[in-house]
MIKOL-88100 format. One record per atom (N, C-alpha, C): residue in one letter; atom name; y, x, z. Coordinates in steps of 0.2 Angstrom, whole numbers, padded with zeros to 4 digits. Atoms other than C-alpha are relative to their C-alpha. Last residue first. Layout:
PT kepa miza    yy    xx    zz
PT    A   CA     Y     X     Z
...
***
This chain:
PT kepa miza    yy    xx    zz
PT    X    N -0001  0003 -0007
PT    X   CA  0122 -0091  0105
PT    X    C  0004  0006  0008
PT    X    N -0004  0005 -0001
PT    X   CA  0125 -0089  0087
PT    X    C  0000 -0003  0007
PT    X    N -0004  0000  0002
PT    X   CA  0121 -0071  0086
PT    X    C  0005 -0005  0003
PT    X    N -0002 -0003 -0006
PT    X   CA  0105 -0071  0093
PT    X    C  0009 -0001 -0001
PT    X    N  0003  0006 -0004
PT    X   CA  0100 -0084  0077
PT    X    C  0002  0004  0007
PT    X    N -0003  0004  0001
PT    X   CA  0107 -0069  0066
PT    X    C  0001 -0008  0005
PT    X    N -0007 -0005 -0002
PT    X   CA  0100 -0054  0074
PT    X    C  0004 -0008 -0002
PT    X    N -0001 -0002 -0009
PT    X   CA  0084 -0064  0075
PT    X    C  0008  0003  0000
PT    X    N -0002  0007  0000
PT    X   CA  0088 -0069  0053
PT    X    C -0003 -0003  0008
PT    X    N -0008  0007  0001
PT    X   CA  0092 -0055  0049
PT    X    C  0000 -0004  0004
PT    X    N -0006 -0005 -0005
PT    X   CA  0076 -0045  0058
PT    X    C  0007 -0003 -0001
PT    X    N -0001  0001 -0008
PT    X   CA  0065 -0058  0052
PT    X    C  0005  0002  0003
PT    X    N -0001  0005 -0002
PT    X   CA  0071 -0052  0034
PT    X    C  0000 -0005  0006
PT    X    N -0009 -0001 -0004
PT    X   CA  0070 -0036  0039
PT    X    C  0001 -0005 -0001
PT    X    N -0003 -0005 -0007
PT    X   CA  0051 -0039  0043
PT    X    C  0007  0002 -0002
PT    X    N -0001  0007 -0006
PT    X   CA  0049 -0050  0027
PT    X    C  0001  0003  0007
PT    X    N -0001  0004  0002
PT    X   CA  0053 -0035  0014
PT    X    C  0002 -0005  0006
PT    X    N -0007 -0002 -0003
PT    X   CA  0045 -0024  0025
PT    X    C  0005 -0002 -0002
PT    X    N -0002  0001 -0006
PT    X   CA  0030 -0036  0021
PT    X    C  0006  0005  0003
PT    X    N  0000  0009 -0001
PT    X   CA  0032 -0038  0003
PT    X    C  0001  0001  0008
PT    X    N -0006  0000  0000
PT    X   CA  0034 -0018  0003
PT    X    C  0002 -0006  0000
PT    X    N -0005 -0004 -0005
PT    X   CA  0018 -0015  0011
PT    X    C  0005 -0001 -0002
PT    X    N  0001  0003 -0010
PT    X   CA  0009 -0028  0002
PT    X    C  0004  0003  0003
PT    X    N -0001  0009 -0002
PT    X   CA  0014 -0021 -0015
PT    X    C  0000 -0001  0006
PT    X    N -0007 -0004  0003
PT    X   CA  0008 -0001 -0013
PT    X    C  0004 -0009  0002
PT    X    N -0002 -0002 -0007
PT    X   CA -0008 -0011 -0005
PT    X    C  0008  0001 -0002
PT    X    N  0001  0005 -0004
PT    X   CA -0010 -0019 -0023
PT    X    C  0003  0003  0008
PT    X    N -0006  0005  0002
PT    X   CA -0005 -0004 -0032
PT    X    C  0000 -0007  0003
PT    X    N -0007 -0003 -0002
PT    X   CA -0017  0005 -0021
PT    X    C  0005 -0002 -0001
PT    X    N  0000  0002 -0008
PT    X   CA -0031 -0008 -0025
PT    X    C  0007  0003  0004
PT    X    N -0003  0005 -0001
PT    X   CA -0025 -0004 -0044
PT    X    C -0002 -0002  0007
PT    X    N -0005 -0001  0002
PT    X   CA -0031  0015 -0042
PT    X    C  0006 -0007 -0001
PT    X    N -0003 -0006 -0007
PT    X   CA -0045  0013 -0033
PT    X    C  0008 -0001 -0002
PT    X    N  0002  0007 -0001
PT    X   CA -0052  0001 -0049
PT    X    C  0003  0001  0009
PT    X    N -0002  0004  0002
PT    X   CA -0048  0014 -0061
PT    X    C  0001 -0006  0004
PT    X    N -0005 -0001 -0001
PT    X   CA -0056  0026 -0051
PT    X    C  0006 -0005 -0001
PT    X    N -0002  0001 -0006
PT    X   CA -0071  0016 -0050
PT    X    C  0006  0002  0003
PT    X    N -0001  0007 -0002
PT    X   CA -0071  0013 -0068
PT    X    C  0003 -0001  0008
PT    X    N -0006  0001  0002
PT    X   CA -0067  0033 -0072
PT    X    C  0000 -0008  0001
PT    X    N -0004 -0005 -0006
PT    X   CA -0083  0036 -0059
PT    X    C  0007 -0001 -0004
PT    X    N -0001  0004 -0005
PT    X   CA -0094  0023 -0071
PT    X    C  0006  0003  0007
PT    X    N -0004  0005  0001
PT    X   CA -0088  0031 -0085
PT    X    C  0000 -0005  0004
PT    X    N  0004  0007  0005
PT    X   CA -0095  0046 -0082
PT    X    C  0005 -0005  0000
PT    X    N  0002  0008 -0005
PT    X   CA -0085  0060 -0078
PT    X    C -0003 -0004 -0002
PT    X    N  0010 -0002  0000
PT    X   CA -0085  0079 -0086
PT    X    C  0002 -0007  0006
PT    X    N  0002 -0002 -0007
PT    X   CA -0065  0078 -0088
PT    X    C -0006  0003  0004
PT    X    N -0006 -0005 -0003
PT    X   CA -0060  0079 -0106
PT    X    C -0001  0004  0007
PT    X    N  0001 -0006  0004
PT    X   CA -0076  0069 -0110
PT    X    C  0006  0004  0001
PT    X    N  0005 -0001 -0001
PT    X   CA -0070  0055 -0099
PT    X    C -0003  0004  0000
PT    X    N  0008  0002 -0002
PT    X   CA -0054  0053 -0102
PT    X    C -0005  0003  0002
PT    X    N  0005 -0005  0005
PT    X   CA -0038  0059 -0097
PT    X    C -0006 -0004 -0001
PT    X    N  0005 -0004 -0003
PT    X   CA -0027  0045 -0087
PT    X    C -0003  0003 -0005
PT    X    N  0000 -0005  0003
PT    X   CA -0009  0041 -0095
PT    X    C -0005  0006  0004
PT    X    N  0005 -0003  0005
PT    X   CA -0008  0026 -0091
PT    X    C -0004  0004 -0002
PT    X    N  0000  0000  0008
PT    X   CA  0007  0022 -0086
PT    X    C -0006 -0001 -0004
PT    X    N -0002  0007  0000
PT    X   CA  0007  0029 -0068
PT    X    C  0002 -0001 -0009
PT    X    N -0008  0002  0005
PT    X   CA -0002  0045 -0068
PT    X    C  0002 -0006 -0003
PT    X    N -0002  0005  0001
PT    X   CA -0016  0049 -0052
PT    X    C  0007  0001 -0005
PT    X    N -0005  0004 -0006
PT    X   CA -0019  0067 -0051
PT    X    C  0000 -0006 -0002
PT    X    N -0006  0007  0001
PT    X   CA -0034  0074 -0060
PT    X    C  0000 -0002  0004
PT    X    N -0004 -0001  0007
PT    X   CA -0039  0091 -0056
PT    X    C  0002 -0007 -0003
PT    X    N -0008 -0001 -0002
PT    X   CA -0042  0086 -0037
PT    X    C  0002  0004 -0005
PT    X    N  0001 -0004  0007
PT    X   CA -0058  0077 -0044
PT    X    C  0007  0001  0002
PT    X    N  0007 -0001  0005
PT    X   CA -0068  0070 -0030
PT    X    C  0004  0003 -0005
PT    X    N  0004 -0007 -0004
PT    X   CA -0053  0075 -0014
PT    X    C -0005 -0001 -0006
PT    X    N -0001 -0007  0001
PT    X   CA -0038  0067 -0024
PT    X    C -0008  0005  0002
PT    X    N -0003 -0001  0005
PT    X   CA -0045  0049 -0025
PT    X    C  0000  0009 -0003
PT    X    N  0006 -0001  0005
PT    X   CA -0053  0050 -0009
PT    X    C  0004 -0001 -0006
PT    X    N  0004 -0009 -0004
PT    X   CA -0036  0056 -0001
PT    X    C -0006 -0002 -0004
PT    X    N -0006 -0005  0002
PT    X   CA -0023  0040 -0010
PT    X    C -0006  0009 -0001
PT    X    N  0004 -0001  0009
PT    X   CA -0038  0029 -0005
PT    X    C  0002  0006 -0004
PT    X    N  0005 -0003  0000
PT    X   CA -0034  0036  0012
PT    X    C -0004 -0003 -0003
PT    X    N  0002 -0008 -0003
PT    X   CA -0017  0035  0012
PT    X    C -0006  0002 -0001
PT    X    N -0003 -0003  0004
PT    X   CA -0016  0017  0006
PT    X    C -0002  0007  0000
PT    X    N  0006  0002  0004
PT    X   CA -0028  0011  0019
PT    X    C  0003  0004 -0006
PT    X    N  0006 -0003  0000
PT    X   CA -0015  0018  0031
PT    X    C -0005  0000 -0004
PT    X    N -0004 -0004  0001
PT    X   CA  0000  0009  0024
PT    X    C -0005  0009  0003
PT    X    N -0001  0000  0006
PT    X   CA -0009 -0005  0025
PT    X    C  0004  0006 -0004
PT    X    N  0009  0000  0000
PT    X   CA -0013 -0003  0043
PT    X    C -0001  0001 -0009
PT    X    N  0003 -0007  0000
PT    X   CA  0005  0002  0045
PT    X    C -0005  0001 -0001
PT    X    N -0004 -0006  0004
PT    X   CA  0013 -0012  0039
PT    X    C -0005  0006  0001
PT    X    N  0003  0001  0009
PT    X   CA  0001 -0023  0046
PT    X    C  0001  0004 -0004
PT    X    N  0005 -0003 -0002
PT    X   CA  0006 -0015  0064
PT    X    C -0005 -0003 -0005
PT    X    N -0001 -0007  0000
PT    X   CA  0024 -0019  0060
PT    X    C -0010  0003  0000
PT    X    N -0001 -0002  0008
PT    X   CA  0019 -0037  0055
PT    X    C  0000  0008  0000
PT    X    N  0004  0004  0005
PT    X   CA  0012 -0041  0072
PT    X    C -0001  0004 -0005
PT    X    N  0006 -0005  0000
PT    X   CA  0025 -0032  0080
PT    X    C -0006  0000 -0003
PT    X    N -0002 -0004  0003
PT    X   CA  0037 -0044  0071
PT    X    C -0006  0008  0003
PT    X    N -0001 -0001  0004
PT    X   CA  0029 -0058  0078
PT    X    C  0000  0007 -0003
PT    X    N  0008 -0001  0000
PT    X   CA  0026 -0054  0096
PT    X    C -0001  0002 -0008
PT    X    N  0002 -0006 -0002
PT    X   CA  0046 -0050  0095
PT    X    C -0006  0001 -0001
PT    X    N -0005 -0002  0005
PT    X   CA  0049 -0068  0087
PT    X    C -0001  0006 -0001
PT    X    N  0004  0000  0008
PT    X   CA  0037 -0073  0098
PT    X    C  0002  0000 -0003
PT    X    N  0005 -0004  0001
PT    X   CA  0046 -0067  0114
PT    X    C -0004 -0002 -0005
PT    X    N  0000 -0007  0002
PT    X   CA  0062 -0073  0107
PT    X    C -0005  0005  0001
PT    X    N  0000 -0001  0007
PT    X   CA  0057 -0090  0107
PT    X    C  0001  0007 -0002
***
């Protein structure tokens, strides 16, 4: 039980980081086509005409931009459940 417990949590560890790699390098396109706009939480993207962008490239941004807040998520749902495990291995070792 303990080695699938271990198989497990490697598992999740090595989602963490895949997920946490996809992040980083939406994070990098993102910056690398218009590294005068930074990503700003709220809302508070420039338009269009301010920028020289078409609307189809602030859609795509827009759309990069929520995949990351999705991954952002993910990653913290699963570190979440990886210390959870980690409790409840510590805890289950615990009692024997």
């Amino acid at each position: 039980m303990l080695d699938r417990v271990a198989v497990y949590l490697d598992k999740l560890q090595r989602r963490e980081e895949s997920l946490i790699a996809k992040c980083e390098l939406q994070q990098g396109r993102l910056s690398s086509r218009h590294p005068e706009q930074q990503y700003h939480p709220k809302g508070s993207v420039q338009s269009s005409s301010h920028v020289g962008i078409t609307p189809l490239e602030e859609l795509k941004m827009q759309q990069l931009r929520q995949k990351k807040d999705r991954l952002s998520y993910a990653v913290g749902r699963l570190e979440l459940q990886a210390n959870q495990r980690e409790r409840q291995l510590r805890k289950s070792m615990a009692g024997f």
